[in-house]
N, C-alpha and C positions, 0 to 999 in steps of 0.2 A: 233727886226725887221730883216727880213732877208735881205738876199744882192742879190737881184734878176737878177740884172746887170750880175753878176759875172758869178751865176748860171747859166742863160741860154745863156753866151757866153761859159761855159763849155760843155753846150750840143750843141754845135755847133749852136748859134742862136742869131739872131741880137736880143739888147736890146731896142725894138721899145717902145714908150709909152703904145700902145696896150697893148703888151705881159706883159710889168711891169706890168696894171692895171689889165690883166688876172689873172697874177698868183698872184696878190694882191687878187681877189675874190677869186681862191681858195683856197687860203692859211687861209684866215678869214670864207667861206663856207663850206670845204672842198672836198664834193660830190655836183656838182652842172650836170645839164644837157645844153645844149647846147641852146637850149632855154631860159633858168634865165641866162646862160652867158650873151646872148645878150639883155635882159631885162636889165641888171643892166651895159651893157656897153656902152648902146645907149642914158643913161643919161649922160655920162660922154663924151663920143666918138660922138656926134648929126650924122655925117654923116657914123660913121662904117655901114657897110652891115652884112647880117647874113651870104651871102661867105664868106667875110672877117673872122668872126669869123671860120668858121668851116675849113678854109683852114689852120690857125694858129693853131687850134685845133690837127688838122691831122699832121701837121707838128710838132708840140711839142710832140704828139702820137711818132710817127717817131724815133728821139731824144730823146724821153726815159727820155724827162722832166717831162712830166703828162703821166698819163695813163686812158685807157677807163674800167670802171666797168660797166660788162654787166648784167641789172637785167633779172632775167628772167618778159615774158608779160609783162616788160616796157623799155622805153627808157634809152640809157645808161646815168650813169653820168661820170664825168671825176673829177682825183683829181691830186694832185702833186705825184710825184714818192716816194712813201716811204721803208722800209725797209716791207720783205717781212708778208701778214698779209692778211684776209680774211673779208668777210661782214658781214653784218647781215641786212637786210631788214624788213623795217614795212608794211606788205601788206595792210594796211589800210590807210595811212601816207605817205607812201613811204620814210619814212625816211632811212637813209642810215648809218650805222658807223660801223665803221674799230672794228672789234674784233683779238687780237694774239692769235692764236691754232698751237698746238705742230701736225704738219701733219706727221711728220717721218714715224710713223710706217705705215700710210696708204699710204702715195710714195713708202716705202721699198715695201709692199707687192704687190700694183700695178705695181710695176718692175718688180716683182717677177712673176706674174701671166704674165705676160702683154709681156717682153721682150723687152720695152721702157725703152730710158730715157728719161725718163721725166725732161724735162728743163722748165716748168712752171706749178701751180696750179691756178686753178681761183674758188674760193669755195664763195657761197653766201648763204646765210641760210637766212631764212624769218621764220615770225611771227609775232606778235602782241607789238610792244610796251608798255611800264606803261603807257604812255599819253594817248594811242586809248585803253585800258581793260577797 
């Protein structure tokens, strides 16, 4: 179990019951949208609001606790801040999971071409899933 207390008083943020029960969903969901957030926290939480949600959202965004994966033609999801790592989308499903790809050489050469540094990648790949073929 993680120590979630700890973790988001390191990124600068109080350890409300909310935020523990947030980052308990995404830790056990992983990619969830802001919407199933507040599905599954309006059982637990009867009077949270869905500001509430999305302003925590924005703020742990912020902080550099979670971050926003932006699908493309859908809504984003949000997951916990991981080491650095890329998507893969089911366009049928919309499922979401973290695939590691070796990007070097395609950062080196878009530096190259480009005259950027590049201080971030955001890569999502889509397809089809085993469960939706």
């Amino acid at each position: 179990m993680n120590n979630y207390t700890r973790i988001l008083r390191e990124h600068n943020l109080k350890a409300t019951p909310q935020r523990l029960a947030m980052a308990n969903v995404l830790h056990v969901d992983g990619h969830i949208s802001i919407e199933s957030l507040y599905a599954v926290m309006i059982e637990k939480f009867t009077s949270i609001s869905l500001a509430t949600i999305y302003k925590n959202i924005n703020l742990m965004v912020e902080n550099s606790f979670i971050q926003e994966v932006k699908i493309p033609h859908a809504k984003s999801v949000y997951e916990l801040t991981k080491d650095t790592h890329s998507h893969i989308v089911c366009e049928k499903c919309g499922k979401v999971n973290d695939v590691s790809l070796d990007l070097s050489t395609i950062i080196d050469n878009a530096t190259k071409q480009s005259n950027f540094k590049i201080d971030k990648t955001d890569l999502v790949l889509s397809g089809v899933c085993k469960g939706c073929q």
